[in-house]
mmCIF entry with sequence, helices, sheets and N, C-alpha, C, O atoms, coordinates in Angstrom:
data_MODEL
# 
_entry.id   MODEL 
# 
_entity.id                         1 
_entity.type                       polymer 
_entity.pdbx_number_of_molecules   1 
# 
_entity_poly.entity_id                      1 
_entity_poly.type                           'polypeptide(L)' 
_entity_poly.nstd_linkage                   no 
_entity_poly.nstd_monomer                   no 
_entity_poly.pdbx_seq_one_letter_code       
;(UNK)(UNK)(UNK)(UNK)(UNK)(UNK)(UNK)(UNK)(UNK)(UNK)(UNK)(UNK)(UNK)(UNK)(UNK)(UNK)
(UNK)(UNK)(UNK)(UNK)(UNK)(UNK)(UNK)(UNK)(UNK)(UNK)(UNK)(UNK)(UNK)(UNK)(UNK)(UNK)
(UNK)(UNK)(UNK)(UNK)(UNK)(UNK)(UNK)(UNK)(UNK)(UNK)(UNK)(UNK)(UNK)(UNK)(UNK)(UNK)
(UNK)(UNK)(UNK)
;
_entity_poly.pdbx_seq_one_letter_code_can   XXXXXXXXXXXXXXXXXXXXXXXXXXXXXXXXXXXXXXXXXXXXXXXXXXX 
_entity_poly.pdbx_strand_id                 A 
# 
loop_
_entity_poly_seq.entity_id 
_entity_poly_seq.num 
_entity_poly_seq.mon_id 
_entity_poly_seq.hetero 
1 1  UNK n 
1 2  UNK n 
1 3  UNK n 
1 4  UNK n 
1 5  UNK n 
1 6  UNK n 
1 7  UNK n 
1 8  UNK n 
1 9  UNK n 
1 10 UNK n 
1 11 UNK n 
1 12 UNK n 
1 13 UNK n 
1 14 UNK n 
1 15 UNK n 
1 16 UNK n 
1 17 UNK n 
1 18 UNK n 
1 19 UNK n 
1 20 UNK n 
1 21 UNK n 
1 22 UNK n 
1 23 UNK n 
1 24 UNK n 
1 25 UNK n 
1 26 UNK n 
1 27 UNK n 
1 28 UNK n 
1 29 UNK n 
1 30 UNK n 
1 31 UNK n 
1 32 UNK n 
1 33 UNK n 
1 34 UNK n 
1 35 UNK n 
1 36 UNK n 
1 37 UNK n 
1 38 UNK n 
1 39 UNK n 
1 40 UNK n 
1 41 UNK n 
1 42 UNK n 
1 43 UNK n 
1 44 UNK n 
1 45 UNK n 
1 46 UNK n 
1 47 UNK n 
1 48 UNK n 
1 49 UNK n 
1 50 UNK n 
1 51 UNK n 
# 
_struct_asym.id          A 
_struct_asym.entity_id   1 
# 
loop_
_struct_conf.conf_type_id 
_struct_conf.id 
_struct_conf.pdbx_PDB_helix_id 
_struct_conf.beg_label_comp_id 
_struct_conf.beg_label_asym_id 
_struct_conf.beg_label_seq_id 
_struct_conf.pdbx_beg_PDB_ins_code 
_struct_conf.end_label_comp_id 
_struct_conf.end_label_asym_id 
_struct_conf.end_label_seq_id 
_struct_conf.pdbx_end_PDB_ins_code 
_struct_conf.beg_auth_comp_id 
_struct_conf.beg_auth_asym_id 
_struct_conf.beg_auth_seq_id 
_struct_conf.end_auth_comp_id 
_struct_conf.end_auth_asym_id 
_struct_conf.end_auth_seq_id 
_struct_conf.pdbx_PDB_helix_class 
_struct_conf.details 
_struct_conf.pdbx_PDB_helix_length 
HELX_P HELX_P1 AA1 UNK A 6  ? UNK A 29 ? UNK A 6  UNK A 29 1 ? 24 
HELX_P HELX_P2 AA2 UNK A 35 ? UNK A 47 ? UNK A 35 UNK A 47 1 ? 13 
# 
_struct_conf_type.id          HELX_P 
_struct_conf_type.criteria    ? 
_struct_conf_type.reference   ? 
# 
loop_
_atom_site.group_PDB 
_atom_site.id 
_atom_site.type_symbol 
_atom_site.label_atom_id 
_atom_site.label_alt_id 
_atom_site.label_comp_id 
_atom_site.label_asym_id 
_atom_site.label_entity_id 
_atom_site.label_seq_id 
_atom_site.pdbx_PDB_ins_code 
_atom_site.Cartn_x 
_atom_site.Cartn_y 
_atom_site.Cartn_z 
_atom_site.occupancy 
_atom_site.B_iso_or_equiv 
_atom_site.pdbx_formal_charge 
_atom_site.auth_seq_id 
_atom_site.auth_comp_id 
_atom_site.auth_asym_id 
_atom_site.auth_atom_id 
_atom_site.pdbx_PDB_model_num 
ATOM 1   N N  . UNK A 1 1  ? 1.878  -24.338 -6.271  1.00 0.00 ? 1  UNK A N  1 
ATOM 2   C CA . UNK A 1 1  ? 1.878  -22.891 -6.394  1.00 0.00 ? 1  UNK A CA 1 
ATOM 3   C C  . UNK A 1 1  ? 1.347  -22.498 -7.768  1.00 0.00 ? 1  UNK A C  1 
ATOM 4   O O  . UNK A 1 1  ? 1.731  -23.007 -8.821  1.00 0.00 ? 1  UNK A O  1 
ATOM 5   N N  . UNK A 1 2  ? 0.344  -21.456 -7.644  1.00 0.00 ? 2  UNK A N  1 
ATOM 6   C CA . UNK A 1 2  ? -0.411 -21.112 -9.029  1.00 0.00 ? 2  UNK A CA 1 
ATOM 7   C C  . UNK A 1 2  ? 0.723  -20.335 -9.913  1.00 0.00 ? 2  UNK A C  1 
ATOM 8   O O  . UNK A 1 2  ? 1.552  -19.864 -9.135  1.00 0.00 ? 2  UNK A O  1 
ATOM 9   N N  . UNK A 1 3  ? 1.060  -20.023 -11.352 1.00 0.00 ? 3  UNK A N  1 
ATOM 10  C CA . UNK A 1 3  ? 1.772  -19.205 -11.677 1.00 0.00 ? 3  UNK A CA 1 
ATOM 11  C C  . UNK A 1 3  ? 0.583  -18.352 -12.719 1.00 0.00 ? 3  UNK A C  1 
ATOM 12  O O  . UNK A 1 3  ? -0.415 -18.712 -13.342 1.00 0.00 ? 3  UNK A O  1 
ATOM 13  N N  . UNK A 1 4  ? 1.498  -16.689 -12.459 1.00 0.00 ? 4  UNK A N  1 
ATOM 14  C CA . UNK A 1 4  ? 0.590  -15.763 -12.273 1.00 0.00 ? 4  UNK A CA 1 
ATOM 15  C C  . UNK A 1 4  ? 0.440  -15.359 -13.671 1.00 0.00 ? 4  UNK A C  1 
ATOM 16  O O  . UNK A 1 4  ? 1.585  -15.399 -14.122 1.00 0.00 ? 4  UNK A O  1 
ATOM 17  N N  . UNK A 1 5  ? -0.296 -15.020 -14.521 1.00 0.00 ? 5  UNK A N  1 
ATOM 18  C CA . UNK A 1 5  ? -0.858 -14.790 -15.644 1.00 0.00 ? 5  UNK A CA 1 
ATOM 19  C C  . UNK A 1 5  ? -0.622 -12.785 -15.773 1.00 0.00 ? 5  UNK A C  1 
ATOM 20  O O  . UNK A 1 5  ? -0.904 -12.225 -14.714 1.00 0.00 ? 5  UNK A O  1 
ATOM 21  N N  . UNK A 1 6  ? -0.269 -12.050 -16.660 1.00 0.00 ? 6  UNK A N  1 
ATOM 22  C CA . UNK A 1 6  ? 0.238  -10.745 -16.733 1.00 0.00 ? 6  UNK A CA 1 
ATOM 23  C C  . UNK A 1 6  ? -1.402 -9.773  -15.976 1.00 0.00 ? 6  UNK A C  1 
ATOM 24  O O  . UNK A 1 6  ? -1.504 -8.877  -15.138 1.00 0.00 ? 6  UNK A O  1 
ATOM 25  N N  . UNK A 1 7  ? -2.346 -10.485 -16.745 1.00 0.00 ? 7  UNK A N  1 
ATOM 26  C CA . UNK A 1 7  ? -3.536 -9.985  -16.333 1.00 0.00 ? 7  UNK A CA 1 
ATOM 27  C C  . UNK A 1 7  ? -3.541 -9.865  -14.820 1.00 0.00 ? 7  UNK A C  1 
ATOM 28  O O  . UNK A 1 7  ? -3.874 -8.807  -14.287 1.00 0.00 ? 7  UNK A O  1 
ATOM 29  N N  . UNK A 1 8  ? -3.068 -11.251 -13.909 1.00 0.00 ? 8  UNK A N  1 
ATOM 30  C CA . UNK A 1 8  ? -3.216 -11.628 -12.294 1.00 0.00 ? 8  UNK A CA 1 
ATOM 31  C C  . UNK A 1 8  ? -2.165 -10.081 -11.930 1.00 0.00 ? 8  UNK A C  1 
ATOM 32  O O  . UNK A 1 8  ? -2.410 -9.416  -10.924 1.00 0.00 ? 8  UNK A O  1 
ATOM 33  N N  . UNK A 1 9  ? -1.316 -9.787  -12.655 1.00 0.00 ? 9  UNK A N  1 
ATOM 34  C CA . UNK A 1 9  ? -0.566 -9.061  -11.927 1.00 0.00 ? 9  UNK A CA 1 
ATOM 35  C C  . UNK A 1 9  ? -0.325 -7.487  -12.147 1.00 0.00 ? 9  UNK A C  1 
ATOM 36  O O  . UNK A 1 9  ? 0.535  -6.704  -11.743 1.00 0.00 ? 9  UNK A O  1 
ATOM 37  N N  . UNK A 1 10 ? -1.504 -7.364  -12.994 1.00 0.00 ? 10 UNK A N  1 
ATOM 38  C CA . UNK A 1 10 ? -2.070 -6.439  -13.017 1.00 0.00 ? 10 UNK A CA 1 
ATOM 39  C C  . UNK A 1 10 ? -3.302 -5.627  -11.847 1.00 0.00 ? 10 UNK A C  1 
ATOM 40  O O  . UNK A 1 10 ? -3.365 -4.477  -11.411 1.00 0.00 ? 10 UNK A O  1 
ATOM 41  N N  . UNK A 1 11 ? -4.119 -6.786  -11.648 1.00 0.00 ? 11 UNK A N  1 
ATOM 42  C CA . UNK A 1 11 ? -4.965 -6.593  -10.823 1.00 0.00 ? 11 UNK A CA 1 
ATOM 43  C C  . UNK A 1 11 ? -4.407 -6.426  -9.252  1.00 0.00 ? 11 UNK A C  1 
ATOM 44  O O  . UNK A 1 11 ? -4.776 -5.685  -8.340  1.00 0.00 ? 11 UNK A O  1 
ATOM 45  N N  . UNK A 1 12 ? -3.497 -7.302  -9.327  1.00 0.00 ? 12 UNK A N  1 
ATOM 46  C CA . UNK A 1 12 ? -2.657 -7.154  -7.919  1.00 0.00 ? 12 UNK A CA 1 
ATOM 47  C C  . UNK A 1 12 ? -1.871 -5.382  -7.542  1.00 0.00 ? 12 UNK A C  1 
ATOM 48  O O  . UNK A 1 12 ? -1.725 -4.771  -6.483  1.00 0.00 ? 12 UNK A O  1 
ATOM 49  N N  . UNK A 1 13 ? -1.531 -5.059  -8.933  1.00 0.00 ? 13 UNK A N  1 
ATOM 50  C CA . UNK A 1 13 ? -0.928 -3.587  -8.797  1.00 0.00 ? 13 UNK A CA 1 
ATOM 51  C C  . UNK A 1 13 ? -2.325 -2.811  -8.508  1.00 0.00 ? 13 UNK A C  1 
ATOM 52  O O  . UNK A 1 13 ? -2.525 -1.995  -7.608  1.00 0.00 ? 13 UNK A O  1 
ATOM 53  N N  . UNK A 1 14 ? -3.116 -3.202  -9.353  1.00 0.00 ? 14 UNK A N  1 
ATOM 54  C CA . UNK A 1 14 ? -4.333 -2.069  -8.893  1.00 0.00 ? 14 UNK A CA 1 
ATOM 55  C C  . UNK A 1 14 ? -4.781 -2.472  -7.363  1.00 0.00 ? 14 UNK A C  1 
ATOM 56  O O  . UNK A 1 14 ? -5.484 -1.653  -6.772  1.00 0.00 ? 14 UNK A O  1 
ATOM 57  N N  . UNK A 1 15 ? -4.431 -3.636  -6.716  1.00 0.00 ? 15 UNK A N  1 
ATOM 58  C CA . UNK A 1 15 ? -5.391 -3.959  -5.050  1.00 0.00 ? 15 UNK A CA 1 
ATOM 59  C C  . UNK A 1 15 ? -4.704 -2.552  -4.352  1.00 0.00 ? 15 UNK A C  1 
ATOM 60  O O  . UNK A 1 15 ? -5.228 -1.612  -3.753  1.00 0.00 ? 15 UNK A O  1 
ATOM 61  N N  . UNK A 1 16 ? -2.893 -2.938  -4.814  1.00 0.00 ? 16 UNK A N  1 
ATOM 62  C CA . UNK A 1 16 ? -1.893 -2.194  -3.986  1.00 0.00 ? 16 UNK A CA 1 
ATOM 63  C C  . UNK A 1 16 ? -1.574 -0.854  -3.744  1.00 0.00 ? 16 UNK A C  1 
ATOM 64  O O  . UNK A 1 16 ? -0.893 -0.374  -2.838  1.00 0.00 ? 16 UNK A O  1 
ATOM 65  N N  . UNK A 1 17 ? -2.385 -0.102  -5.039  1.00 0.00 ? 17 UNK A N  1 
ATOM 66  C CA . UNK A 1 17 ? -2.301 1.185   -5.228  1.00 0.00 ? 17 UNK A CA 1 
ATOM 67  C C  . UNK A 1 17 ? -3.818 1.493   -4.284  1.00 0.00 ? 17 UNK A C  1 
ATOM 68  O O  . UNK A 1 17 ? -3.866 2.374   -3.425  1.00 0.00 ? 17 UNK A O  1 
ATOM 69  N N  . UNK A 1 18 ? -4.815 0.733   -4.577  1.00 0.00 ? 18 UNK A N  1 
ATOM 70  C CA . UNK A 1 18 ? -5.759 1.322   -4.019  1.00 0.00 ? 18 UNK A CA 1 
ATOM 71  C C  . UNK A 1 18 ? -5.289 1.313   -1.995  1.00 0.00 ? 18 UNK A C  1 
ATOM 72  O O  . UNK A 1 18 ? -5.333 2.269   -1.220  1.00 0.00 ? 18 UNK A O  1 
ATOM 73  N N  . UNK A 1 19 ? -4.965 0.155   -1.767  1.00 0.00 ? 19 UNK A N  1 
ATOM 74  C CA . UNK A 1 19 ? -4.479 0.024   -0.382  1.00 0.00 ? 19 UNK A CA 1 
ATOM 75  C C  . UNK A 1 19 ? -3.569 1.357   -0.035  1.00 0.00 ? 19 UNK A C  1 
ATOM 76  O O  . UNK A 1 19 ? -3.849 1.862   1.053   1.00 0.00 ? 19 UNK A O  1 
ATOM 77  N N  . UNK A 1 20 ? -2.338 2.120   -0.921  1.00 0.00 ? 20 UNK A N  1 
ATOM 78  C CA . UNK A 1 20 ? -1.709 2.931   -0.441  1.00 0.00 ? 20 UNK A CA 1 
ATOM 79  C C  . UNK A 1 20 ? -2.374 3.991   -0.608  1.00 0.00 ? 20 UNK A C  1 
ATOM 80  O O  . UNK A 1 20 ? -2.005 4.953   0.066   1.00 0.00 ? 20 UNK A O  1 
ATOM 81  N N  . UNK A 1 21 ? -3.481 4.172   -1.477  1.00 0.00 ? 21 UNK A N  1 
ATOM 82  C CA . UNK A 1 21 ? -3.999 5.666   -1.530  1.00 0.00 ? 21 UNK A CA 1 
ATOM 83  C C  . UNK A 1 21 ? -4.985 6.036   0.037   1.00 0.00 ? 21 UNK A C  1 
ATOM 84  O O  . UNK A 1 21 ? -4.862 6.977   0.821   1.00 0.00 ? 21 UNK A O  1 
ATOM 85  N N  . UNK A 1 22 ? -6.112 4.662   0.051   1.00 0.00 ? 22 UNK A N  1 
ATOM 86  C CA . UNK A 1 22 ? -6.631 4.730   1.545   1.00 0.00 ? 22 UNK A CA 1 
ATOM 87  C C  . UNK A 1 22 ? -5.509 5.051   2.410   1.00 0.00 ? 22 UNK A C  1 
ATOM 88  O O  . UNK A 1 22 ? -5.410 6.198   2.844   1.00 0.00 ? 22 UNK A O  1 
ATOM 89  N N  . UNK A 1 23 ? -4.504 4.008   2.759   1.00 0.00 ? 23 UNK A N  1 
ATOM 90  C CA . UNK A 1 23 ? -3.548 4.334   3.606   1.00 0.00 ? 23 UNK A CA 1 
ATOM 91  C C  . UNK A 1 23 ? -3.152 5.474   3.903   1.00 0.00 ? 23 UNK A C  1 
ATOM 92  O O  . UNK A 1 23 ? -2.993 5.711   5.101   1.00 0.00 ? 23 UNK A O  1 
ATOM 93  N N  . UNK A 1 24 ? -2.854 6.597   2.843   1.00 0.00 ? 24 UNK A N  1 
ATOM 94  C CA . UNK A 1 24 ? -2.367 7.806   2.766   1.00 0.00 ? 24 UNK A CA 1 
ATOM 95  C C  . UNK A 1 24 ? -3.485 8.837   3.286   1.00 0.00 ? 24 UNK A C  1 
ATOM 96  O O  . UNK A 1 24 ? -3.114 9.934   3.702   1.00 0.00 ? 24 UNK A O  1 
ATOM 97  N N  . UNK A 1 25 ? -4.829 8.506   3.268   1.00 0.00 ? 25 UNK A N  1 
ATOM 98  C CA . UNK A 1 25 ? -5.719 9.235   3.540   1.00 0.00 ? 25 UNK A CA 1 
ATOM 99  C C  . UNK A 1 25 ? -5.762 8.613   5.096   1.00 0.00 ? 25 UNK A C  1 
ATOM 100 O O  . UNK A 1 25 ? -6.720 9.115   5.686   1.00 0.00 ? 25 UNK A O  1 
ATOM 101 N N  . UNK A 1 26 ? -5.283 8.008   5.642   1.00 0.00 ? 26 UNK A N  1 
ATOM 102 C CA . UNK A 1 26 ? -5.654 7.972   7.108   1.00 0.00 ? 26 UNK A CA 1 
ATOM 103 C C  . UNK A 1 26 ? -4.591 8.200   7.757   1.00 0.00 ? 26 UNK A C  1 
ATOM 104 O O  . UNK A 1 26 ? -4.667 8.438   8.962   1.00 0.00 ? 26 UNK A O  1 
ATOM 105 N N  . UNK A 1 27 ? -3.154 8.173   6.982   1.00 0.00 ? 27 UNK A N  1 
ATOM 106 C CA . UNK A 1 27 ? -2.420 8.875   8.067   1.00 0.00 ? 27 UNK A CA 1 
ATOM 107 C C  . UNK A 1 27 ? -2.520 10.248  7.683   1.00 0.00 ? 27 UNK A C  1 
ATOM 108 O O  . UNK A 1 27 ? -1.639 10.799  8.342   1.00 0.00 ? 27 UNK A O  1 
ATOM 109 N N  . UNK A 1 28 ? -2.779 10.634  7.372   1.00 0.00 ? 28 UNK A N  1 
ATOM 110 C CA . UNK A 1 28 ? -3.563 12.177  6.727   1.00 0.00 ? 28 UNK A CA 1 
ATOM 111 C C  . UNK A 1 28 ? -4.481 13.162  8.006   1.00 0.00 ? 28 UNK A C  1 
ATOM 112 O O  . UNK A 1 28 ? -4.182 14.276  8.435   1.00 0.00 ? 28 UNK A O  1 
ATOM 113 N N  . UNK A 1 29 ? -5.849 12.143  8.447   1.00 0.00 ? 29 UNK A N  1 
ATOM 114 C CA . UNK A 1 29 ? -6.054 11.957  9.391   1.00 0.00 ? 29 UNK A CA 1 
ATOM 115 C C  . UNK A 1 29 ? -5.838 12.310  10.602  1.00 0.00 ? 29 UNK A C  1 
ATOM 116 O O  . UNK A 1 29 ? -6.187 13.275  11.283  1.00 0.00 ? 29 UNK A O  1 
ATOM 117 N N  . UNK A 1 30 ? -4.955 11.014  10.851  1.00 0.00 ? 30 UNK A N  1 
ATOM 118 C CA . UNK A 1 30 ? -4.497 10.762  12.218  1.00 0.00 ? 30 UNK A CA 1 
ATOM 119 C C  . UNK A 1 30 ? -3.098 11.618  13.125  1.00 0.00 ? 30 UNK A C  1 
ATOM 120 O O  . UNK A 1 30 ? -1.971 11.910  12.726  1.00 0.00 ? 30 UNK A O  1 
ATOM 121 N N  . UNK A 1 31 ? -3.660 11.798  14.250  1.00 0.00 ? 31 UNK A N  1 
ATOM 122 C CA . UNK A 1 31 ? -3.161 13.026  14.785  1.00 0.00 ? 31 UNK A CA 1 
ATOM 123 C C  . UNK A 1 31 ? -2.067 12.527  15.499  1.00 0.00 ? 31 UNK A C  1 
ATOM 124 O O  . UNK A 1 31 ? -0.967 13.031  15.272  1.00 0.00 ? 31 UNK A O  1 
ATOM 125 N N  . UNK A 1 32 ? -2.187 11.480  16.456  1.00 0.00 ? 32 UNK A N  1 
ATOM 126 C CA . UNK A 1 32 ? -1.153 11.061  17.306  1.00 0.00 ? 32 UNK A CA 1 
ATOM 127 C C  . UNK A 1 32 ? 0.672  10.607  16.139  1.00 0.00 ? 32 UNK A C  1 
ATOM 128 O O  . UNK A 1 32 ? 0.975  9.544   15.598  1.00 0.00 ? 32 UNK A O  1 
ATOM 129 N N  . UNK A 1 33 ? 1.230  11.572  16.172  1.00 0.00 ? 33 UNK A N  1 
ATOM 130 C CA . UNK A 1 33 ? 2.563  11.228  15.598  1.00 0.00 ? 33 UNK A CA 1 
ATOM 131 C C  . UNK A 1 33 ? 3.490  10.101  15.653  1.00 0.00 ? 33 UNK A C  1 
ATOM 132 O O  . UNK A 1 33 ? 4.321  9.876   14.773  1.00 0.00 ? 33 UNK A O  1 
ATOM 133 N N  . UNK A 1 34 ? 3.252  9.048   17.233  1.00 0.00 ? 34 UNK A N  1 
ATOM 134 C CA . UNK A 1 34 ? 3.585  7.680   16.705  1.00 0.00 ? 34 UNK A CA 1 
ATOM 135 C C  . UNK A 1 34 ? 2.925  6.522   15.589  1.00 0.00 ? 34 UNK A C  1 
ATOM 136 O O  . UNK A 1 34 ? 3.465  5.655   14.901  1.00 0.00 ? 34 UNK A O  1 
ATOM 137 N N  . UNK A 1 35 ? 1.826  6.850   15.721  1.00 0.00 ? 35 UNK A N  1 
ATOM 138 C CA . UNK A 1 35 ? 0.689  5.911   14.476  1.00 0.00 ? 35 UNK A CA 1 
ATOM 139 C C  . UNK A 1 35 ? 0.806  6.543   13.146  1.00 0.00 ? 35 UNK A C  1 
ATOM 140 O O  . UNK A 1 35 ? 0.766  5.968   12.058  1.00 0.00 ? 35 UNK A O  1 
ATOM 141 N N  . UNK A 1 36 ? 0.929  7.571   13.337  1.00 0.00 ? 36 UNK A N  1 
ATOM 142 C CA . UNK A 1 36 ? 1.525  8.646   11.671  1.00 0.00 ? 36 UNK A CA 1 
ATOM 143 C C  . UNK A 1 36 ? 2.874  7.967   10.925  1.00 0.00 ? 36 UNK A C  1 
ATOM 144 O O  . UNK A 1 36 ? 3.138  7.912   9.724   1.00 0.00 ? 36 UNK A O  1 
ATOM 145 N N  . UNK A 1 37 ? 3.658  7.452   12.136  1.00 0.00 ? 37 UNK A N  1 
ATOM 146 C CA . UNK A 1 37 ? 5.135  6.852   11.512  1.00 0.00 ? 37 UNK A CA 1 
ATOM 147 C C  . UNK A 1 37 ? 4.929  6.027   10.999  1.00 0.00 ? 37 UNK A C  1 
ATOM 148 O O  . UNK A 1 37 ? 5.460  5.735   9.927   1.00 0.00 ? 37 UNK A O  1 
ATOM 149 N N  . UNK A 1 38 ? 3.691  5.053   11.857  1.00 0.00 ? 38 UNK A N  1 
ATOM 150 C CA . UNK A 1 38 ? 3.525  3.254   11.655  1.00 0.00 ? 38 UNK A CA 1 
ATOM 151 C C  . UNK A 1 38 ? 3.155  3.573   10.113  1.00 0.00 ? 38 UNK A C  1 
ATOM 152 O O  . UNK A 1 38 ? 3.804  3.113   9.173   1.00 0.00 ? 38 UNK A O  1 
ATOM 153 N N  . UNK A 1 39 ? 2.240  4.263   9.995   1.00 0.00 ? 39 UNK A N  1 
ATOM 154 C CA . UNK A 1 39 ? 1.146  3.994   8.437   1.00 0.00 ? 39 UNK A CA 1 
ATOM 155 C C  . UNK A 1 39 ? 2.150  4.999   7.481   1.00 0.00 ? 39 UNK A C  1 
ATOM 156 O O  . UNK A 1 39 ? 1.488  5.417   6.531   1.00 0.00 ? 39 UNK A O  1 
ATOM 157 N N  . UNK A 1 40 ? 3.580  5.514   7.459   1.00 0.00 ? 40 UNK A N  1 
ATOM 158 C CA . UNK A 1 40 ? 4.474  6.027   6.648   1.00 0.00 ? 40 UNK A CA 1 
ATOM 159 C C  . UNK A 1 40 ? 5.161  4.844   6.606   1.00 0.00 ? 40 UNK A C  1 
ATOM 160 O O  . UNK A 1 40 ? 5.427  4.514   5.450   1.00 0.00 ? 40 UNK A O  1 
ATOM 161 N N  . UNK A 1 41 ? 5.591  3.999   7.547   1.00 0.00 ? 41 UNK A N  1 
ATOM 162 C CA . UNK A 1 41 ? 6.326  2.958   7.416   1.00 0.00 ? 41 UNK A CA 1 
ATOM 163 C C  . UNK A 1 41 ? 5.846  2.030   6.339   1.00 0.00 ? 41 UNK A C  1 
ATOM 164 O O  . UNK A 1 41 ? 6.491  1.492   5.438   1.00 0.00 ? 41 UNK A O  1 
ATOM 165 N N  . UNK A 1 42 ? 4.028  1.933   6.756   1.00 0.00 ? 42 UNK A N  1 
ATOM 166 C CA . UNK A 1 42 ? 3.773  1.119   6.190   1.00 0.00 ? 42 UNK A CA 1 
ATOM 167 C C  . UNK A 1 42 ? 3.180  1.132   4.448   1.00 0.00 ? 42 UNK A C  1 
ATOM 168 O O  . UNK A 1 42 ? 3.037  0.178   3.683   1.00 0.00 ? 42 UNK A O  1 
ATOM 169 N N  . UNK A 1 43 ? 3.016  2.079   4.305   1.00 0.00 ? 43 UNK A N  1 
ATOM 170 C CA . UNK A 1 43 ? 3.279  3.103   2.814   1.00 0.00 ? 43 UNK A CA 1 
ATOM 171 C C  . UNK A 1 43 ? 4.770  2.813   2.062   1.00 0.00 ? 43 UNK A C  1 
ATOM 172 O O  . UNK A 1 43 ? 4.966  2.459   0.899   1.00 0.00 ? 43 UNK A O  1 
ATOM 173 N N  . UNK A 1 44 ? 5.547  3.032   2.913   1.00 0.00 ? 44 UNK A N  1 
ATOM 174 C CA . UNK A 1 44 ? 6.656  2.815   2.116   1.00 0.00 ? 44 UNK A CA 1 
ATOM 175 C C  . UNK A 1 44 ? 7.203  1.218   1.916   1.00 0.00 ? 44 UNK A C  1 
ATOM 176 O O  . UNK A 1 44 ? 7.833  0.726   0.980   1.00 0.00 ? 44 UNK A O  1 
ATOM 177 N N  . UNK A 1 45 ? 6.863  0.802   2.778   1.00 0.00 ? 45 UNK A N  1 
ATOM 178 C CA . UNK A 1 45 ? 6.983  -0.370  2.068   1.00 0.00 ? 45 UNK A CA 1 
ATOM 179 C C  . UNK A 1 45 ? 5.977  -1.431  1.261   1.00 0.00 ? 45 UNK A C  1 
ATOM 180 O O  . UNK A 1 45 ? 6.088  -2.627  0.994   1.00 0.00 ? 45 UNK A O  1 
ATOM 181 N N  . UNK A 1 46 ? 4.778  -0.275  0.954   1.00 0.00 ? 46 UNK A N  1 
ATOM 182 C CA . UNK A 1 46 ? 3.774  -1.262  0.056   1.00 0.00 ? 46 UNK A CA 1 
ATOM 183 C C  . UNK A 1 46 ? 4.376  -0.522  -1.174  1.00 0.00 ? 46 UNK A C  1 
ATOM 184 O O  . UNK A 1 46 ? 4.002  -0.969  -2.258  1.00 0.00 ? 46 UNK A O  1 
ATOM 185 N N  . UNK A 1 47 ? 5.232  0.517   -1.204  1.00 0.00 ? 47 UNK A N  1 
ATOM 186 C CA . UNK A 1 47 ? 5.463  1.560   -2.109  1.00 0.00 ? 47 UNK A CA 1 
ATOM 187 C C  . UNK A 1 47 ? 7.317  0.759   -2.602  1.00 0.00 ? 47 UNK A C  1 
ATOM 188 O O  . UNK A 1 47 ? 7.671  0.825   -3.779  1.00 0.00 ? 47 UNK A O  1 
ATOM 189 N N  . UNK A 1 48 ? 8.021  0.254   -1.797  1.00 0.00 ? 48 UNK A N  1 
ATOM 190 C CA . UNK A 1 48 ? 8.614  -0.854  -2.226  1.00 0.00 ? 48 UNK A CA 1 
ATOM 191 C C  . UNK A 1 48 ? 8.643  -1.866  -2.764  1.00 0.00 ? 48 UNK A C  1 
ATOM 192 O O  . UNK A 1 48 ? 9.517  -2.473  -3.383  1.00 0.00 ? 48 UNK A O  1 
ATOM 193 N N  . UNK A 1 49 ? 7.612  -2.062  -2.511  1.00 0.00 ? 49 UNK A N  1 
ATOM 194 C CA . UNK A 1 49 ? 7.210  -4.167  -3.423  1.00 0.00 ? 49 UNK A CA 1 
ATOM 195 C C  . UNK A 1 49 ? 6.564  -4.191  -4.655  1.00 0.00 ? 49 UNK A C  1 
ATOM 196 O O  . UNK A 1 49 ? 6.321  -5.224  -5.278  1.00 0.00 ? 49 UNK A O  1 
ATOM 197 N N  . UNK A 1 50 ? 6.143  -2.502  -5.191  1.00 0.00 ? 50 UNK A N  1 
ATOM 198 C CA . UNK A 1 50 ? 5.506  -2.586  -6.507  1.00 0.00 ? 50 UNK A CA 1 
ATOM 199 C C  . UNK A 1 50 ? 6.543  -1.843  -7.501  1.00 0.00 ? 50 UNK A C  1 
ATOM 200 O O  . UNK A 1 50 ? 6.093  -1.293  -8.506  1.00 0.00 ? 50 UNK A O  1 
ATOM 201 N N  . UNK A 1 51 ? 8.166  -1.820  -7.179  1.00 0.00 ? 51 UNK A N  1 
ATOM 202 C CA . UNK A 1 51 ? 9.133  -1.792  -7.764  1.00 0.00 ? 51 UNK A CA 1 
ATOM 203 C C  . UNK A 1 51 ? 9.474  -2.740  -8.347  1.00 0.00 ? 51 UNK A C  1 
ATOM 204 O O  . UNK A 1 51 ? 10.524 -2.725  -8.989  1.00 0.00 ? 51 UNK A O  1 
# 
């Protein structure tokens, strides 16, 4: 297992932010209200792991 360097985990916060901002723009989007939950679900918990 590699161990992660402050720089590695930096870049990793920036993948994750960029992933939730797209994310946020497509349930934004999207009209059908069960797939709206999935991509809130799934927001909040990319919005969990960078705590």
């Amino acid at each position: 297992m590699k161990i992660l360097k402050r720089g590695d985990v930096m870049v990793l916060r920036e993948i994750v932010a960029g992933k939730i901002k797209l994310y946020e723009e497509m349930m934004e989007r999207e009209k059908n209200p069960e797939k709206k939950a999935v991509w809130h679900f799934v927001i909040s918990d990319l919005k969990g792991e960078l705590d």
